[in-house]
C-alpha positions as CSV (number, residue, x, y, z in Angstrom):
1,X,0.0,0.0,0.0
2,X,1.1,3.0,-0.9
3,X,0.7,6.7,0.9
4,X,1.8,10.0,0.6
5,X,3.0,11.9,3.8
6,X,2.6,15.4,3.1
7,X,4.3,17.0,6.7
8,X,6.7,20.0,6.9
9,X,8.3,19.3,10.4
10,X,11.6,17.4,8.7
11,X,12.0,15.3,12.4
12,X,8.4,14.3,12.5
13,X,8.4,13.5,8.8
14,X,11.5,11.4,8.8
15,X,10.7,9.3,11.8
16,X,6.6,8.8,10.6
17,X,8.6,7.6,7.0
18,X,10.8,5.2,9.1
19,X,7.4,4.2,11.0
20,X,5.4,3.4,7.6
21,X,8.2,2.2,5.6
22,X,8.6,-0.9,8.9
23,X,5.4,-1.5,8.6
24,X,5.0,-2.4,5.1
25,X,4.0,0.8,3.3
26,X,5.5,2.6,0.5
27,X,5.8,6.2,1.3
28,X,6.8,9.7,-0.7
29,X,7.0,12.3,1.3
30,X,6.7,15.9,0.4
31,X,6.9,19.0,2.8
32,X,4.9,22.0,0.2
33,X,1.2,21.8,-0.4
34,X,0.8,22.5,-4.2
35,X,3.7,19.6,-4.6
36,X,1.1,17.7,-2.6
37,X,-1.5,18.7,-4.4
38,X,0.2,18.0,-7.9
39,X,1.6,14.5,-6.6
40,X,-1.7,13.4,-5.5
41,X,-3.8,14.1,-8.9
42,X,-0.5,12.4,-10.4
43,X,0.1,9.0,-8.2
44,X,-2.3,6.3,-7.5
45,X,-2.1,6.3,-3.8
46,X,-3.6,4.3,-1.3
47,X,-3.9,6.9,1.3
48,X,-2.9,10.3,1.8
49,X,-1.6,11.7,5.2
50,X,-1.7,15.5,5.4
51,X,-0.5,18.4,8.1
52,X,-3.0,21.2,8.3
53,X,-0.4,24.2,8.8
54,X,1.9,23.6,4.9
55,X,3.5,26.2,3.2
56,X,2.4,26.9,-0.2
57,X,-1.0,25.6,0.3
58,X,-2.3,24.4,3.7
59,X,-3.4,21.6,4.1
60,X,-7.6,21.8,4.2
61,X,-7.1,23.4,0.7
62,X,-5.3,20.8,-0.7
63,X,-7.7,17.6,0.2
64,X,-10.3,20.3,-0.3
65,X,-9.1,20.6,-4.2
66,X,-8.4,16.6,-4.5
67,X,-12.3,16.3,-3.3
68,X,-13.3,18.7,-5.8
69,X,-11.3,17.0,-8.6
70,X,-13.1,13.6,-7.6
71,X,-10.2,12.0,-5.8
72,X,-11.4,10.1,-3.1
73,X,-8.3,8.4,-1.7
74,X,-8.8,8.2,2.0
75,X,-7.3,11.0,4.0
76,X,-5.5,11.6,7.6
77,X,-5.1,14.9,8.6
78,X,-2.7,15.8,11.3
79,X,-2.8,19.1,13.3
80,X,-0.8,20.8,16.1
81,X,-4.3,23.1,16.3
82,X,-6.6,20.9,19.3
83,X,-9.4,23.2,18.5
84,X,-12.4,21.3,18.0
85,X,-13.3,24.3,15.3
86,X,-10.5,23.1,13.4
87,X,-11.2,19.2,13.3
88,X,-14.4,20.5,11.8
89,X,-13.3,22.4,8.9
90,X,-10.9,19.3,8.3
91,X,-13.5,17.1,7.6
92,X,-15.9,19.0,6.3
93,X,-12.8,19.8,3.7
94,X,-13.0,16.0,3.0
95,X,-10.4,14.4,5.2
96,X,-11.8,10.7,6.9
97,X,-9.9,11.3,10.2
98,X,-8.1,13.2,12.5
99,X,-5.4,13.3,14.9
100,X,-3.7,15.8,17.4
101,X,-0.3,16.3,17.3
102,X,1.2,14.5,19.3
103,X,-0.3,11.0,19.1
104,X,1.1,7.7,19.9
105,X,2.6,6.1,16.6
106,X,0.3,3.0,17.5
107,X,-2.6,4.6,17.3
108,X,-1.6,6.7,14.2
109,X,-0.9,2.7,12.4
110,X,-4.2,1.7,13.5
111,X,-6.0,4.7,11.9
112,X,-4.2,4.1,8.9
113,X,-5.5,0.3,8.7
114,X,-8.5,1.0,9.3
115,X,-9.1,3.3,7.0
116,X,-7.8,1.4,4.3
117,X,-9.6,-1.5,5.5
118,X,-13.0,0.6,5.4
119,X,-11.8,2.1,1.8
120,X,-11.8,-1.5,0.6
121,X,-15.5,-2.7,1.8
122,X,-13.6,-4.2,5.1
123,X,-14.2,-4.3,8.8
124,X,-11.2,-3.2,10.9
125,X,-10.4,-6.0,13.2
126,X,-7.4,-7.7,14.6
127,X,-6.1,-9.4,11.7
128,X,-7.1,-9.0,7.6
129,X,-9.1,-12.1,6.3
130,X,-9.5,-12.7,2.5
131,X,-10.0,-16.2,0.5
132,X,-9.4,-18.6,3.2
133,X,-6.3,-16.8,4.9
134,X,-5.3,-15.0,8.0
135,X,-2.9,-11.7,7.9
136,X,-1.4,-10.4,11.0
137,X,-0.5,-6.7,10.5
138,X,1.7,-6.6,13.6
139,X,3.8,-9.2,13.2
140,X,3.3,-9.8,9.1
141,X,2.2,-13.5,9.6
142,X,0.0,-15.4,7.8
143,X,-2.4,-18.3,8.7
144,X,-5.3,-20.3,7.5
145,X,-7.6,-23.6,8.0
146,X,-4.2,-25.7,6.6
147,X,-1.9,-23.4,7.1
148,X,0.6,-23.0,10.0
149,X,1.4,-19.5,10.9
150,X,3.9,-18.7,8.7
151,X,6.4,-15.7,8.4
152,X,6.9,-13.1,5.3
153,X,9.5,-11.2,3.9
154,X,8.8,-7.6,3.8
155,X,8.4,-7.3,0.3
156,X,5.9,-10.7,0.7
157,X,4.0,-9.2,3.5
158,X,3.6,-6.0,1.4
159,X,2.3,-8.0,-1.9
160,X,0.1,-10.1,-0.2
161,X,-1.7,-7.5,1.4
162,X,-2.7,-5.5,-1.0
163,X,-4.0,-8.8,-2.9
164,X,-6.3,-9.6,0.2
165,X,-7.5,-6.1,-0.2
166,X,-8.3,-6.3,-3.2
167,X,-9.6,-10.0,-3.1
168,X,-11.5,-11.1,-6.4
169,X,-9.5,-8.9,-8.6
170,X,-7.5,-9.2,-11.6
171,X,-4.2,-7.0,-10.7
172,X,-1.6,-6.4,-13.9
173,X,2.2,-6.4,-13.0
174,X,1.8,-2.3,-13.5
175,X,-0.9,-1.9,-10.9
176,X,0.8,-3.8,-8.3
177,X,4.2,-1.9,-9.0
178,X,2.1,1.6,-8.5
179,X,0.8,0.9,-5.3
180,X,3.7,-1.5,-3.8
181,X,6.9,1.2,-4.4
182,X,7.0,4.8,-4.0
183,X,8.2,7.7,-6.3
184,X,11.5,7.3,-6.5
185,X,11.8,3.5,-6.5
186,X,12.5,1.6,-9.8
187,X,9.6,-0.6,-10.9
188,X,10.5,-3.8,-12.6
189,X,7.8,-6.3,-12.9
190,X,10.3,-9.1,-12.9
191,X,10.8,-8.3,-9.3
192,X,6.5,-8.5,-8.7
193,X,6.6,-12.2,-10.6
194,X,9.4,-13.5,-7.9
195,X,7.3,-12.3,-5.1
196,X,4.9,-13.8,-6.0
197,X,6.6,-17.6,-7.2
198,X,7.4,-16.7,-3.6
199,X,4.2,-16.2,-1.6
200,X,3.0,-19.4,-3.9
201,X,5.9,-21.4,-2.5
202,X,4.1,-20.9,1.1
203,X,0.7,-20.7,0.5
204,X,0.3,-23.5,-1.9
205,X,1.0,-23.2,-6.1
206,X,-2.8,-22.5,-6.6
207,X,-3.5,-20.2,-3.9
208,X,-2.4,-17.0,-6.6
209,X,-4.0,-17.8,-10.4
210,X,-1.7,-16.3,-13.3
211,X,-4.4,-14.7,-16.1
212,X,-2.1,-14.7,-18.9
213,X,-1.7,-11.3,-20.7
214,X,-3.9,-9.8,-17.1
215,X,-2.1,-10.4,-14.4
216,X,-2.6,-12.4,-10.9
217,X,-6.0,-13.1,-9.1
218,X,-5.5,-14.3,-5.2
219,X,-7.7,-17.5,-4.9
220,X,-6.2,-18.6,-1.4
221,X,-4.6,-21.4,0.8
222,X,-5.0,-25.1,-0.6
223,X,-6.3,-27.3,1.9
C-alpha cells in the first residue's frame, strides 16, 4: 500500500517515513502543499496523510481541491491546532480522520489500517481475512484452515496485502508496482513475478491464479 506523507516538520516527517516504511508501506514524502497537491492528482495512492499548517497551500485546501477533482483516496489529517473548530473544517474539507499532534505512533498505524480496511469494503479488526487466509498486521504473519502460521519477507508481507484487499480482482504487474513502491523506486515487474513464485511457495501453487496477458488473481490457501 502506498501513501503519501505530506508534513513539513523534517523530524516528524522522517521518523513517521521510518514508521510506515517498517510496517510495510510505501511512502513519498513531500513538505509543500501544491507539490502535494500535484503528486496526488498524479500518483495512485492508497492513502494520503496530510499536516494542516503547509507552506504553499495548507493543508484543508489541498484535500479540499483533491475532493473537488473527484479524488477520493482516504485522507488523515494531522494538526498541532486541538481546536475542535479546526477538526471540523478538516473534515468537512474531506479528510476521513483526525489526529492531534502529538499522538502515539500505534494509534496513528491503526488509523491508517483502518481506513484502508474501510476504503476497501472491510471491517477493521485484529487481523485481515480474505479467501481462506489470516494476515497479521503486527507481526506480518499469515495463517489459514491448513496453514501453519507462517512468516513473510517484507516485500511478501507487502504483496500479499494488497492482494487480500483487493480479493477477487484481476491486478496487472503495473498496478501492483504503482501501489507496492514509491516515487522514486525503480519498478521492474520481474521483481512483482518473484514475489509472488514466492508467496506461492508458502501458500500453496494455486492459492495465486496467473491470467495470462492480465495479471494475478489471489484464490487462497489449498487445503
Amino acid at each position: 500500500m502506498r501513501i503519501l506523507l505530506v508534513e513539513d516538520n523534517v523530524a516528524l516527517a522522517d521518523s513517521l517515513s521510518t514508521l510506515l516504511k517498517r510496517a510495510g508501506y510505501a511512502v513519498d514524502w513531500r513538505t509543500d502543499g501544491r507539490d502535494a497537491l500535484i503528486l496526488g492528482e498524479q500518483e495512485p495512492y492508497d492513502l494520503a496523510i496530510v499536516d494542516l499548517g503547509l507552506p504553499g497551500m495548507d493543508g484543508l485546501q489541498v484535500v479540499q481541491h483533491w475532493r473537488e477533482g473527484g479524488l477520493h483516496m482516504p485522507v488523515l489529517m494531522l494538526t498541532a491546532r486541538s481546536r475542535w473548530t479546526e477538526r471540523v473544517a478538516g473534515l468537512q474539507a474531506g479528510a476521513d480522520d483526525y489526529l492531534t499532534k502529538p499522538f502515539h505512533n500505534e494509534e496513528l498505524l491503526l488509523r491508517i489500517q483502518a481506513l484502508l480496511r474501510r476504503a476497501h469494503g472491510r471491517e477493521p479488526s485484529a487481523v485481515l481475512k480474505a479467501c481462506g487466509l489470516m494476515l497479521d498486521e503486527s507481526t506480518q504473519q499469515v495463517s489459514g484452515s491448513a496453514l501453519a502460521a507462517t512468516a513473510l519477507s517484507a516485500s511478501e508481507f507487502k504483496l500479499l496485502r494488497y492482494m487480500m484487499l483487493n480479493q477477487g480482482q484481476v491486478l496487472s504487474k503495473t498496478r501492483l508496482a504503482e501501489h507496492l513502491y514509491d516515487y522514486e523506486d525503480e519498478r521492474d515487474s520481474n521483481v512483482i513475478e518473484v514475489q509472488i513464485n514466492h508467496l506461492r511457495s508458502k501458500l500453496g501453487r494455486s492459492a495465486i491464479t496467473t491470467r495470462r496477458g492480465q495479471g494475478y488473481i489471489l484464490v487462497g490457501h489449498e487445503s
